[in-house]
N, C-alpha and C positions, 0 to 999 in steps of 0.2 A: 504494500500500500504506500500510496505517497508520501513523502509526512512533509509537513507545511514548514520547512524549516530555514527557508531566508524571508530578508523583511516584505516580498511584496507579497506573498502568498499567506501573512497574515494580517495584512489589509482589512477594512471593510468594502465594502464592494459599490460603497459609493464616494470611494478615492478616484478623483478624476484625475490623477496623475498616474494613475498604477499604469498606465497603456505607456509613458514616458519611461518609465522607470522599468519596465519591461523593456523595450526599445534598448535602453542603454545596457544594461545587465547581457541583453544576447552577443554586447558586441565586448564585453567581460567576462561572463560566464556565459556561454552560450547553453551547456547543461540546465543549472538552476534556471537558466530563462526559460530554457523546455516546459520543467517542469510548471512555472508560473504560466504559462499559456495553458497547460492542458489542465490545470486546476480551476482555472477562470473559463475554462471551455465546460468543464464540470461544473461550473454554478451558472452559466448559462443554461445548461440545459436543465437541472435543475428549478430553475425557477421560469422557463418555459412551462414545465411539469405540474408548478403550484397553477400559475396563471390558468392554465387548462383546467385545474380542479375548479378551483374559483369562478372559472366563467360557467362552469356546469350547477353551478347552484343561484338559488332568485336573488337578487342583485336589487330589486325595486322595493325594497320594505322602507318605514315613515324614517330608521337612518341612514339612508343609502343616500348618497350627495357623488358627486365628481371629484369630491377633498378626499372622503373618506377613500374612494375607489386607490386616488394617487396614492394616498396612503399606508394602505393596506400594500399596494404594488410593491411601495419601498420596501415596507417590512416582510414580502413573500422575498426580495431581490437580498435582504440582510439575513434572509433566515434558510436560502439556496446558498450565498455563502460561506455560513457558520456549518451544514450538513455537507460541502466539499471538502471543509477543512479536517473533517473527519473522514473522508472518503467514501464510497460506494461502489470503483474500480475502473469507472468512467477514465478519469484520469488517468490510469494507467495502461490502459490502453492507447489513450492517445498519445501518451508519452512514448508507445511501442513505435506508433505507426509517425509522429514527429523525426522520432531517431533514426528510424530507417530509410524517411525521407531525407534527414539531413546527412546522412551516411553515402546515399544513391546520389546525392548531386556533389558531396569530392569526388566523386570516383572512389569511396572506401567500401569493400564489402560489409555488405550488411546485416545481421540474418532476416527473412522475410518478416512483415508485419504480422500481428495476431487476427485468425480470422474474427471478422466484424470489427475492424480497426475502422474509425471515424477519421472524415476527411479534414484538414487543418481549418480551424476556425476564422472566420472573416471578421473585421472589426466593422464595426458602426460608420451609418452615413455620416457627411461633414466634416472627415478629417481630411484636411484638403492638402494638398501636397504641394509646395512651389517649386517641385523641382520639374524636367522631363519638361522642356517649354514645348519642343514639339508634338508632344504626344496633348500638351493642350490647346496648340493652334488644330493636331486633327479633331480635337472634340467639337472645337466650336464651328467647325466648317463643317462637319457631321450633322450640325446642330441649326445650322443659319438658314435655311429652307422652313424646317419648324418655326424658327422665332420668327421672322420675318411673318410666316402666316398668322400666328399667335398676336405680334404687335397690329397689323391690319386690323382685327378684331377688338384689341381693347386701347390704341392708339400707345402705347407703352413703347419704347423706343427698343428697338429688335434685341441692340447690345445688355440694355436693363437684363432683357429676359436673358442672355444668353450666361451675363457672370452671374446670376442667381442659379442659375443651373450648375456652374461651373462649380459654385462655392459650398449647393445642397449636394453635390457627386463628389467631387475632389478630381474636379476635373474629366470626368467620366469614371474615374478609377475604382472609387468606392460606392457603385451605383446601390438601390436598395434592392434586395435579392431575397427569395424566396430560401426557406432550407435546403431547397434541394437545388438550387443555384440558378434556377430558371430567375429570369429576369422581370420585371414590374415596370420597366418604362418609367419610372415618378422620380425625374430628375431636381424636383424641385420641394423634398419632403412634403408631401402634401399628406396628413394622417387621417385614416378613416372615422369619422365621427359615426353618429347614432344613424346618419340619415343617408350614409350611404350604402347602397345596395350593390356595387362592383365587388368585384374579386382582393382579394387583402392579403398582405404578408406581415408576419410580426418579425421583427427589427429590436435589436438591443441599441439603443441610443442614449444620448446625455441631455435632460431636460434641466432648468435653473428655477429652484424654488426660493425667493428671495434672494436670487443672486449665486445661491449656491448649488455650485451641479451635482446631481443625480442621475447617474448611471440606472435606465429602467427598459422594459422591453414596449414599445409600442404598435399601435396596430395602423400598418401605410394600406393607401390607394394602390392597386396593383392594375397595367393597363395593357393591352394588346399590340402598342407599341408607340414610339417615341412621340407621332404625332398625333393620337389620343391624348397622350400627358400633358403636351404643350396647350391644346385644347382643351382638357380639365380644367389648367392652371388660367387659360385667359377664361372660362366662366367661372371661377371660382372670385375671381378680380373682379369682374363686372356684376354679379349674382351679390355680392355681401358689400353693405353701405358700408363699411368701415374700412374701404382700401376707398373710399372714391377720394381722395385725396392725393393717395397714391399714386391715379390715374393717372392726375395731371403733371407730374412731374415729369422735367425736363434736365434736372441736375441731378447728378448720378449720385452725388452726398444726400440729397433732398427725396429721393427716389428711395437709399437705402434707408433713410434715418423716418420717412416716413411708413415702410413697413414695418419696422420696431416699434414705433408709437404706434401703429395700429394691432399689434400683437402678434405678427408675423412668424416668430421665432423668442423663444425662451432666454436666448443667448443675450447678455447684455453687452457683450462686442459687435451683436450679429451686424449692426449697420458699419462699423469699423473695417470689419474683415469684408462683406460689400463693396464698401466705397473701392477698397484698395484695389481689389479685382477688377472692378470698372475704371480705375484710372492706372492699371498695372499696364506693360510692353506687352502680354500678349492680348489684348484687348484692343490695344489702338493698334494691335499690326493685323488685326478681322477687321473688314471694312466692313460696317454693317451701319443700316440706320439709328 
């Protein structure tokens, strides 16, 4: 069994630094960093596990609110953490089939992975990457056919939509993905509420509750393809009075900073890290409207 035995594997699971602090340790211990991915793969799946119990029982009684729901989320997310840290074998499995992929790509023999070895876990949308400029000049030229139809429809200027996509993906790289890796087209986090009837993927993501983040699994729009999404996100823009402000805008500071006062995003950088995008080199070298 695993045992929890460097600092990021005894973490609480709504350290929004552990993904850093992992990051660095792989390129120092690259071992113990194993293990810290395949224990945080193990309270993911875990607390996929509550969330499914939980949604199978009535949810509408006179305390049932949208607080307590959040609430409840965290503490099912701190309490899949505290039951990895003691193990259930998850982990270790992954830790088989991590090693023998890290083994197959030196060129070291490896012995084979354990049957029903789990594929390596993917991190959450919005971690966005500045590096690889070309691989996000192809996203946004992949992309300017959509936005360009998108703006038409809600008069948004094409480029707006394009670094919001750029910044909700991480460029294309960190798109939002089903378990089983099939794709959702929802460039632009757009989360499934009560009223929607599409197809959905649930996503471990970082939400800010006064400011401080929380690591929780949420439930996205899932779409048939890129220019469905585009055109969710221009009715979604035009359908709810609280962007029509938004509408108008013509300055990309003004543009970002007014999706945040309208509630856009949790993040309280989220219009900072926008703005940058829309006035960053790979933006002004897409010619777009």
């Amino acid at each position: 069994m695993i045992q929890g035995n460097n600092e990021i594997s005894g973490r609480l699971a709504l350290d929004a630094h552990s993904l850093d602090a992992l990051r660095l340790q792989a390129k120092q211990n690259p071992e113990e960093a194993l293990k810290g991915v395949s224990q945080q793969f193990e309270a993911v799946f875990l607390q996929t596990l509550l969330k499914s119990m939980r949604e199978a029982t009535p949810q509408d009684g006179p305390m049932d609110s949208e607080q307590t729901r959040m609430y409840t989320a965290m503490l099912d997310q701190q309490m899949a953490q505290s039951l990895s840290a003691r193990g259930i074998g998850l982990a270790e499995v992954m830790l088989r089939q991590l090693t023998h992929n890290q083994a197959a790509a030196a060129g070291a023999p490896a012995a084979p992975p354990a049957a029903g070895a789990m594929p390596a876990p993917r991190f959450g949308p919005g971690d966005v990457d500045t590096d690889a400029p070309q691989q996000g000049q192809d996203f946004l030229m992949r992309m300017k056919e959509h936005a360009l139809e998108a703006s038409n429809a809600t008069g948004i200027p094409a480029r707006f939509l394009l670094g919001q996509a750029a910044l909700e993906s991480g460029w294309g790289k960190h798109e939002i993905r089903a378990a089983d890796g099939s794709q959702s087209f929802n460039l632009f986090g757009i989360k499934a509420g009560r009223n929607w009837k599409g197809a959905t993927v649930d996503v471990m993501t970082t939400e800010y509750v006064d400011g401080t983040p929380h690591k929780m699994t949420q439930k996205f729009r899932a779409y048939g393809s890129y220019a469905e999404g585009f055109q969710d996100y221009a009715a979604l823009m035009q359908g709810n009075q609280r962007y029509a402000e938004v509408l108008k805008q013509r300055d990309s500071a003004g543009f970002a900073q007014g999706l945040q006062r309208a509630g856009y995003a949790t993040d309280p950088r989220y219009a900072d890290k926008l703005t940058s995008i829309l006035n960053g080199a790979r933006m002004r070298q897409t010619i777009v409207a």
